[in-house]
C-alpha positions as CSV (number, residue, x, y, z in Angstrom):
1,X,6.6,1.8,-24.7
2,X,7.9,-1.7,-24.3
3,X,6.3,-4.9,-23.5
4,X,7.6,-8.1,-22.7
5,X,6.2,-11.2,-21.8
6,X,8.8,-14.2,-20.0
7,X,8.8,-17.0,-17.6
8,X,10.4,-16.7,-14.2
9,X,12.3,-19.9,-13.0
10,X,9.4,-21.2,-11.9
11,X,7.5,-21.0,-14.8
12,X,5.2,-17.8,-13.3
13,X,4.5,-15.6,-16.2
14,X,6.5,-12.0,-16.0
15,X,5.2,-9.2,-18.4
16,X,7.2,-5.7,-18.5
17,X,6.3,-2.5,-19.8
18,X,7.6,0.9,-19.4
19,X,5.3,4.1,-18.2
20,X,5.6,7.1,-19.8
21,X,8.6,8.2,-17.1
22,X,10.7,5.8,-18.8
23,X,10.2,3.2,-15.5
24,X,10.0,0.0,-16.1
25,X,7.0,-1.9,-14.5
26,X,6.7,-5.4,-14.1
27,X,3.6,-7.4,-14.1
28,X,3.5,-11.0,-12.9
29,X,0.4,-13.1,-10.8
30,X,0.9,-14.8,-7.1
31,X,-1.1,-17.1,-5.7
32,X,-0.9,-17.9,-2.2
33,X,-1.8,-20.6,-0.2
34,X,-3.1,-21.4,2.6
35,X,-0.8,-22.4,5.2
36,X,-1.0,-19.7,7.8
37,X,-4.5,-19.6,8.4
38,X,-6.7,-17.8,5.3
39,X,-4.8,-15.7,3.1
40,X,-5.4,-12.1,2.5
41,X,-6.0,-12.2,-0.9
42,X,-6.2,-16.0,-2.7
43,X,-4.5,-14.2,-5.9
44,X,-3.4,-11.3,-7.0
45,X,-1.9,-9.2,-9.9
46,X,1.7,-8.3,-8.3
47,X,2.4,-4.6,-10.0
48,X,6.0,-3.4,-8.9
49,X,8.9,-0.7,-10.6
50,X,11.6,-0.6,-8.1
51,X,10.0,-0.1,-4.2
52,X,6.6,0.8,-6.1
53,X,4.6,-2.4,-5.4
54,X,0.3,-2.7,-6.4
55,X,-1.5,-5.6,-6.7
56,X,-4.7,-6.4,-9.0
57,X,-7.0,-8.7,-6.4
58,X,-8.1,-11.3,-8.2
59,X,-5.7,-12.0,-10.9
60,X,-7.4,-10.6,-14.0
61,X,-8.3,-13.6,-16.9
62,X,-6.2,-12.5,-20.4
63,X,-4.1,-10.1,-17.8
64,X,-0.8,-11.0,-20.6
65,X,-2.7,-10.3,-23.6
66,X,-4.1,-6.7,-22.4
67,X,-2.6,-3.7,-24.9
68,X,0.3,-1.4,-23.2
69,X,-2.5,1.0,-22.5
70,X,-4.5,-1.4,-21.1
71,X,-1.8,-2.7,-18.1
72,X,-0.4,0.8,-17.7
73,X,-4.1,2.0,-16.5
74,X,-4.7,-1.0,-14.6
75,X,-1.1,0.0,-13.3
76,X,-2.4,3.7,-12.6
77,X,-5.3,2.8,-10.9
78,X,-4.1,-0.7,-8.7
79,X,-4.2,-0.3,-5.0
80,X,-0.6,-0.1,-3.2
81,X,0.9,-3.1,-1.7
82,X,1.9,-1.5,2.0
83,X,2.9,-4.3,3.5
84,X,6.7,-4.5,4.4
């Protein structure tokens, strides 16, 4: 397994980290605001490996220092991001 920790453009922090299928998941938080009327979720832990996409509601503290294990069981057991 791999792991990665970067910064996207915009400074959000990106962790990677490979499942034991060889994918590649990445691991990254987004918070949304507000400007449509409440939000679904305030925050979330965005999970995604292609057009696999979970999400961790809220965004868990020390989410970038959890082991491999740690984020691929989180991974394992987020819930599915169905929207489109």
């Amino acid at each position: 397994m791999t792991e990665r920790v970067t910064e996207k453009q915009d400074e959000t922090p990106v962790r990677s980290v490979q499942d034991a299928q060889g994918r590649t998941w990445f691991a990254y938080p987004v918070i949304e605001g507000s400007k449509l009327g409440a939000p679904r979720r305030a925050s979330w832990l965005c999970l995604e490996c292609g057009p696999d996409r979970r999400y961790i509601s809220p965004v868990p503290e020390d989410w970038q220092k959890w082991s491999d294990a740690t984020l691929l069981h989180s991974i394992s057991s987020a819930r599915p991001d169905l929207r489109d």
